[in-house]
N, C-alpha and C positions, 0 to 999 in steps of 0.2 A: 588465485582470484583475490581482490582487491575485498577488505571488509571494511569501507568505509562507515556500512551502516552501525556495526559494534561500536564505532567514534563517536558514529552522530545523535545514538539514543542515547539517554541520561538514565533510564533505569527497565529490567525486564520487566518480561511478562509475567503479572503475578500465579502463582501457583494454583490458586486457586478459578482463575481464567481457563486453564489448560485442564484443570479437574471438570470442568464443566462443558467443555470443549469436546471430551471423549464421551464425556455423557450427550451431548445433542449432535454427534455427527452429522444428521441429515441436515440440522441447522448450518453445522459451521460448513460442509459442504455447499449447501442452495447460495448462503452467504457469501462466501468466497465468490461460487459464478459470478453472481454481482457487481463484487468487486472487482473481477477481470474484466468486465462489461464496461464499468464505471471508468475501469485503465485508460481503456482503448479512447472511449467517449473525450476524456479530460486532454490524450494528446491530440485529436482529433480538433479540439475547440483551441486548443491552443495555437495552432497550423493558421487555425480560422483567424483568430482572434490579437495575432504580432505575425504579419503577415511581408514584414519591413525585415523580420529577423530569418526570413529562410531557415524556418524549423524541417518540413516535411522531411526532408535530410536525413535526420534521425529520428523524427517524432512519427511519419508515419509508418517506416520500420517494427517500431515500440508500437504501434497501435495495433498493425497485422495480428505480432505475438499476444500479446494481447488479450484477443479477440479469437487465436488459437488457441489458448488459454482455458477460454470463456467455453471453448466448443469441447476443448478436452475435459474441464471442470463437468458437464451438462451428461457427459457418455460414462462418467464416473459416476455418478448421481444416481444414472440410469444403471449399471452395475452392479448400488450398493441398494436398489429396490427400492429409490426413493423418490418422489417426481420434485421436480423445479417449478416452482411457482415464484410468486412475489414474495416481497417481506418487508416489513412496515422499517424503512433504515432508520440505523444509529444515528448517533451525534457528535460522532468520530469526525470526519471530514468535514461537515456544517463548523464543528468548534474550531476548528484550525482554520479553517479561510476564512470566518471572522476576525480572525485573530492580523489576517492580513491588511496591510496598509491600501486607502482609499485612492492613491493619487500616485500616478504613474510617474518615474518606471520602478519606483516601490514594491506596487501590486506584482506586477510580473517579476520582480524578483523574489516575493515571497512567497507566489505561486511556485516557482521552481525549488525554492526549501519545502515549503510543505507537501511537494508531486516524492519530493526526494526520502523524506520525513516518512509519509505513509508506505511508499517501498521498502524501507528499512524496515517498518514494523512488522511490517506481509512477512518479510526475511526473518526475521528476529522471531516471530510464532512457527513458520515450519518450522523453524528450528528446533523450536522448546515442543513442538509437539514429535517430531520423527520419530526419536527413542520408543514413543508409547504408541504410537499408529499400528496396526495390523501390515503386514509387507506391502498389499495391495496399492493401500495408500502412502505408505512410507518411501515405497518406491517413487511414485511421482510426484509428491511433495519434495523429495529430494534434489529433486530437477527443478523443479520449480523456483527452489530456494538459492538456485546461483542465478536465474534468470530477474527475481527479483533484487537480487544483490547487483546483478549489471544495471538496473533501471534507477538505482538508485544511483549509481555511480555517475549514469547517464545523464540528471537531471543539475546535480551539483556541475560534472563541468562543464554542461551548456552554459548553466549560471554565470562561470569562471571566463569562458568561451564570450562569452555576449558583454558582461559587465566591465568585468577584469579591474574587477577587486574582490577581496575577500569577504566572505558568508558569515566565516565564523563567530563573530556577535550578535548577528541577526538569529542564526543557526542557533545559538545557547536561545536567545527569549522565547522562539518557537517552539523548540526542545522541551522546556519547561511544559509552555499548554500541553504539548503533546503527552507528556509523563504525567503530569496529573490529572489528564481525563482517563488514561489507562489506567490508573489507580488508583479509581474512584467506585467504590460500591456501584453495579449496573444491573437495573431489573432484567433487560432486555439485552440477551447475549446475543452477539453479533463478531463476525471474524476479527474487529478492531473494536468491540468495546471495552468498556472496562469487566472487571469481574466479579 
């Protein structure tokens, strides 16, 4: 399996994220559904939204899993005696597509670094969490964690696919936001925030 995402992040997950992570599992679980919810949604508008690029191809594939994801995340939840409700989102995703350029076909390229960006991340916390999970969840976190390793892969070579030129400097600036909101004192713990 390809670890592209190990390339493309510039620094882990802090320590102290993951301390707190085992402390509010019903959070980082409701959280996570979320953000399989949030997956699905963002290829889904993307399909909509560059509709010249013949995404559905591979994006609505990526949406299905997803969204199967989303439904396995929710029976887990339900398993570990916890109910799924809402939760007031982070500023994970908001900080990063700000960060994106206004004027196309910019945007939709740094749409697909930052789609790729946040995959790595999802990848990069199973990760740091699996050692310490209970089996239950160690076990399906571990699947989880090559599925988000393909989606990230997924996202760069549509990029590569569509543009055909290289990420890699756009990849570093974006890189940057993303490391330093992950490593940034966060009141509000969330599967991607800081800690």
């Amino acid at each position: 399996m390809s670890n592209k995402w190990e390339e493309i992040l510039i620094s882990s997950t802090p320590k102290a994220w993951v301390n707190k992570a085992l402390k509010s599992l019903d959070i980082l679980l409701i959280d996570h559904a979320h953000c399989e919810k949030k997956a699905a949604t963002t290829a889904i508008s993307l399909i909509h939204k560059y509709p010249h690029h013949n995404l559905a191809d591979l994006l609505s594939p990526l949406a299905r899993e997803e969204l199967l994801h989303f439904e396995q995340v929710l029976d887990l939840i339900k398993k570990q005696g916890f109910k799924y409700r809402n939760l007031k989102s982070g500023k994970y995703a908001q900080t990063l597509y700000e960060s994106a350029s206004n004027k196309e076909p910019e945007k939709f390229q740094d749409i697909l670094i930052i789609c790729a960006l946040i995959e790595a991340r999802s990848c990069e916390r199973f990760h740091a969490l699996i050692p310490y999970l209970p089996s239950s969840l160690r076990n399906f976190y571990t699947k989880l964690y090559r599925a988000e390793a393909r989606h990230c892969d997924l996202y760069l070579d549509l990029f590569t696919k569509i543009f055909k030129i290289d990420w890699t400097e756009r990849l570093k600036e974006l890189s940057q936001v993303e490391s330093a909101f992950i490593n940034m004192k966060d009141d509000l713990f969330r599967f991607h925030s800081g800690y």
